[in-house]
Kinemage of the C-alpha trace (Angstrom):
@kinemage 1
@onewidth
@group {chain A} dominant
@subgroup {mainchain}
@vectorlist {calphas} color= white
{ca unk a 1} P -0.998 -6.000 11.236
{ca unk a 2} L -1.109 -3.705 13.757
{ca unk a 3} L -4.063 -3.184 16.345
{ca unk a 4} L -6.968 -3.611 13.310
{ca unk a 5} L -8.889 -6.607 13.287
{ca unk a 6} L -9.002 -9.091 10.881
{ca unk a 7} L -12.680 -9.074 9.180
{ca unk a 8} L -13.453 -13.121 10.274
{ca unk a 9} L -12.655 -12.122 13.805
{ca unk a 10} L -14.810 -9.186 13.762
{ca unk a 11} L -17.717 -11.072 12.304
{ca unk a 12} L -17.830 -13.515 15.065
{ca unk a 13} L -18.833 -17.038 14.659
{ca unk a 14} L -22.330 -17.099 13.111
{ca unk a 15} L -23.253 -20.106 15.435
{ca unk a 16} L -22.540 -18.037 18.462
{ca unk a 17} L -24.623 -15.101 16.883
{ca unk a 18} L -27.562 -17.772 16.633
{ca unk a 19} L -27.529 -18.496 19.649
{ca unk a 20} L -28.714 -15.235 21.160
{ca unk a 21} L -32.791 -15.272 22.378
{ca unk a 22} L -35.218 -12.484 22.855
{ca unk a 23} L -33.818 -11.675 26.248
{ca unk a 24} L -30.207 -11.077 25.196
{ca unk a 25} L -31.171 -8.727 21.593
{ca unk a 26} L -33.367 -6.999 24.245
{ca unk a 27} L -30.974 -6.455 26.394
{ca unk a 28} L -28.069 -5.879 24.154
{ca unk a 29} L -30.705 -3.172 22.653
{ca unk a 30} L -31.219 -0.908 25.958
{ca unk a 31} L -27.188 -1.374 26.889
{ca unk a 32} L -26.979 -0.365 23.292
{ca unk a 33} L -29.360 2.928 23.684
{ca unk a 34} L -27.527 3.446 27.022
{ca unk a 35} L -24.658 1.986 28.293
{ca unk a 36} L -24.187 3.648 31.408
{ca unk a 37} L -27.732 2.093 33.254
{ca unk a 38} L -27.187 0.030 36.141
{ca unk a 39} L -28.061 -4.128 36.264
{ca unk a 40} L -30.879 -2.676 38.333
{ca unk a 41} L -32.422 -0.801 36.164
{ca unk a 42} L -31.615 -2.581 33.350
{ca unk a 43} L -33.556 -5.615 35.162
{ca unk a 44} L -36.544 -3.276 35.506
{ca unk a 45} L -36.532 -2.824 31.732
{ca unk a 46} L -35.964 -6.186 30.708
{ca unk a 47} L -38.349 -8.386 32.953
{ca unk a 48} L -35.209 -10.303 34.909
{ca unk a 49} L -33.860 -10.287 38.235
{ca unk a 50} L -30.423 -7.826 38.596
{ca unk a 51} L -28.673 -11.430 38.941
{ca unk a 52} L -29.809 -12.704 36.135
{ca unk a 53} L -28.839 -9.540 33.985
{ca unk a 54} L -25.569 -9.492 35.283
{ca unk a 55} L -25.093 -13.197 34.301
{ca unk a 56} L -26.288 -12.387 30.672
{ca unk a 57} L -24.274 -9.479 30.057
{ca unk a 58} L -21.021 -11.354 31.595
{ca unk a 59} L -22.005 -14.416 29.032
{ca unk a 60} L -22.581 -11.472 26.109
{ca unk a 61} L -19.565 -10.255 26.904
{ca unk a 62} L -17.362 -13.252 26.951
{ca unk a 63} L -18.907 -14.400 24.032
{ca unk a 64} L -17.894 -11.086 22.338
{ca unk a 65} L -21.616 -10.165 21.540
{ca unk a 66} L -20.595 -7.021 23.317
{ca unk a 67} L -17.574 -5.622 22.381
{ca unk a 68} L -16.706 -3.177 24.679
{ca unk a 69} L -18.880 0.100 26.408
{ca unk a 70} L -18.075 3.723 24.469
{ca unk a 71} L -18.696 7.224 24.841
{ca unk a 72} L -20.860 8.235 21.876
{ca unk a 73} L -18.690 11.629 20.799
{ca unk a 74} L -20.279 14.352 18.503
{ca unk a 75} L -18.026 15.135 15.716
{ca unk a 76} L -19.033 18.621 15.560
{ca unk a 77} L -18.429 19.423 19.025
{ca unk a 78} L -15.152 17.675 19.204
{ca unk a 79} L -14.473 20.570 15.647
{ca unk a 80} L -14.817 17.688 13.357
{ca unk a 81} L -17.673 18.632 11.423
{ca unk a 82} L -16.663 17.160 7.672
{ca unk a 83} L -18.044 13.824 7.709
{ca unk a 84} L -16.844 11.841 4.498
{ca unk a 85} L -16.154 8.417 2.681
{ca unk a 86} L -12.757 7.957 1.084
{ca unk a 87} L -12.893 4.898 -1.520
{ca unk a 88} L -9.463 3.690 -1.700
{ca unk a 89} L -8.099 1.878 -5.139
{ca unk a 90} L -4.668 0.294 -4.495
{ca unk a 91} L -2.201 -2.046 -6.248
{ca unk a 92} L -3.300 -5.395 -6.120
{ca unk a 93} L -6.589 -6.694 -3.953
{ca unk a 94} L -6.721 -7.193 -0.292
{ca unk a 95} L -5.564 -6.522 2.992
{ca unk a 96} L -1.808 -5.092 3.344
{ca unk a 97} L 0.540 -4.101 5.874
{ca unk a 98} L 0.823 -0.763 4.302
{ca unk a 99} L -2.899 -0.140 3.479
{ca unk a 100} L -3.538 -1.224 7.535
{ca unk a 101} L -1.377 2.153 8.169
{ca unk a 102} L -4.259 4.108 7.420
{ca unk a 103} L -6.135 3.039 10.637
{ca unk a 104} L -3.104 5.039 12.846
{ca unk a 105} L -4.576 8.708 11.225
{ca unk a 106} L -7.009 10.000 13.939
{ca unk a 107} L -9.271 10.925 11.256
{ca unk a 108} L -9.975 7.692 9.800
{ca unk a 109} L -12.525 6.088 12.287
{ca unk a 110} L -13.933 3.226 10.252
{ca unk a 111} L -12.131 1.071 7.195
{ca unk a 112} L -13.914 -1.386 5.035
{ca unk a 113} L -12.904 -4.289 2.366
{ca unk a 114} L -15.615 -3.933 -0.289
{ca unk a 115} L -16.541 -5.332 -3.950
{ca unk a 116} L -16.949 -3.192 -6.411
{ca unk a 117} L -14.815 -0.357 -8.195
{ca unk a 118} L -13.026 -0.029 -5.172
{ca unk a 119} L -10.470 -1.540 -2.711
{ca unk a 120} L -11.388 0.091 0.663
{ca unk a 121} L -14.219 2.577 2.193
{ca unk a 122} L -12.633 4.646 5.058
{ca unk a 123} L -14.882 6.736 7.300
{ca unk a 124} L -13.030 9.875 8.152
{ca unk a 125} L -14.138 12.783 9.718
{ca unk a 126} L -12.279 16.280 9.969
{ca unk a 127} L -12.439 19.984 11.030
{ca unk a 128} L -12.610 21.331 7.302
{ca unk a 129} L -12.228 21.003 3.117
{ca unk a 130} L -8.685 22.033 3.812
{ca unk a 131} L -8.064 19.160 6.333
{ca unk a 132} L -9.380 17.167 4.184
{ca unk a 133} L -6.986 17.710 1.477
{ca unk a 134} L -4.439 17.393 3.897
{ca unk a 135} L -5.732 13.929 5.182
{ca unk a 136} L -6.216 12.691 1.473
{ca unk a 137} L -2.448 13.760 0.899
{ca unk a 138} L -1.227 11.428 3.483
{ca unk a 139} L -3.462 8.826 2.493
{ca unk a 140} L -1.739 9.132 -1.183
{ca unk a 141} L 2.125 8.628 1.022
{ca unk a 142} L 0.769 5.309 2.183
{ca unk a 143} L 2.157 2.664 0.223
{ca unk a 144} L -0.078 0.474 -2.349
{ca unk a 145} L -2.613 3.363 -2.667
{ca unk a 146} L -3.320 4.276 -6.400
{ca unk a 147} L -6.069 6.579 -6.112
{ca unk a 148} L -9.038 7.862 -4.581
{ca unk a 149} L -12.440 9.534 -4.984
{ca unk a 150} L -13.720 10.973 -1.920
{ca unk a 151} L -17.617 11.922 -0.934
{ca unk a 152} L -18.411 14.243 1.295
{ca unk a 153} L -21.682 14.001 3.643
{ca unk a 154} L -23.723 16.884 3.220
{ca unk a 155} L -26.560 15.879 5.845
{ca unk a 156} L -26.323 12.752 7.724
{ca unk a 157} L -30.130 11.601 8.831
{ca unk a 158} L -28.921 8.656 10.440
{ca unk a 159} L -25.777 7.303 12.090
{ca unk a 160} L -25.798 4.427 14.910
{ca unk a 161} L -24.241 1.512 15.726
{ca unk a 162} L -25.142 -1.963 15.281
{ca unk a 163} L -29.355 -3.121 16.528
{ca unk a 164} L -29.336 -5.967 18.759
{ca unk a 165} L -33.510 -6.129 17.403
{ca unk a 166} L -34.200 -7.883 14.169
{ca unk a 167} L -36.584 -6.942 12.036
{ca unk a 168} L -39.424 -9.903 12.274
{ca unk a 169} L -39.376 -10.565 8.495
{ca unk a 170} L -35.625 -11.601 8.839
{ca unk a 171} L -36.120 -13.421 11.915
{ca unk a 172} L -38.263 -15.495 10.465
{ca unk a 173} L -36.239 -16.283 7.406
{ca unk a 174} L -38.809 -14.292 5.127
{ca unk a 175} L -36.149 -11.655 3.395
{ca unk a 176} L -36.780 -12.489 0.109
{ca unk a 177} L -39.630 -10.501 -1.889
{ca unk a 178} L -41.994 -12.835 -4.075
């Protein structure tokens, strides 16, 4: 269906996921913060020889623990300043060809499965309310969509990509309030 992933293959085995240490989430955490720093000085940071770095991130890499290296872009500055969710209800449950269509608009940048009272979450972000309605109009011409309700970010406080750290608690299995 296109160039969008299927979910299991973006969720990547969880035994492979396991099997990263300290070393790797660390990292995974400063390429993460910034991608553009050099197996020397990412050595320096993490405690490890350059060699040893570069061995890591290769084996991170092939392992699909890192994904790929991306410019972080500023909506805003690119005149995309409407940051909103569009929850998708179509005909029937689960992933189409049609409903896959969505992920060729520029706008959309992110598209979720979910449970709930809704099919899909899309992401989009645009230059205005007007491009908006546009946007949701073409959405509507894709076929299998029955509706939509749309929210509209008024402030966003914080927006990042996935944390290589864990949060101790859930490292250590101890997620569960008593």
């Amino acid at each position: 269906m296109g160039d969008m992933p299927e979910t299991n293959t973006v969720r990547q085995d969880r035994a492979m996921l396991r099997g990263l240490d300290a070393l790797d989430r660390k990292i995974s955490g400063e390429l993460a913060r910034d991608a553009t720093l050099s197996y020397a000085d990412l050595s320096a940071r993490v405690g490890l020889s350059a060699a040893a770095v570069h061995e890591r991130v290769r084996r991170l890499r092939a392992s699909g623990a890192i994904r790929g290296t991306t410019a972080d872009l500023d909506g805003v500055a690119l005149g995309k300043p409407l940051l909103a969710f569009v929850h998708v209800d179509s005909v029937g449950w689960g992933k189409t060809s049609g409903l896959m269509e969505l992920g060729a608009l520029p706008e959309v940048e992110e598209i979720h499965s979910a449970t709930g009272d809704t099919c899909l979450i899309l992401k989009v972000r645009v230059a205005s309310a007007h491009a908006l309605e546009g946007l949701l109009s073409r959405i509507y011409d894709v076929e299998g969509v029955r509706g939509t309700r749309t929210y509209i970010a008024l402030s966003t406080y914080l927006e990042r990509g996935v944390q290589a750290e864990v949060t101790e608690a859930l490292a250590q299995g101890d997620y569960i309030r008593r």
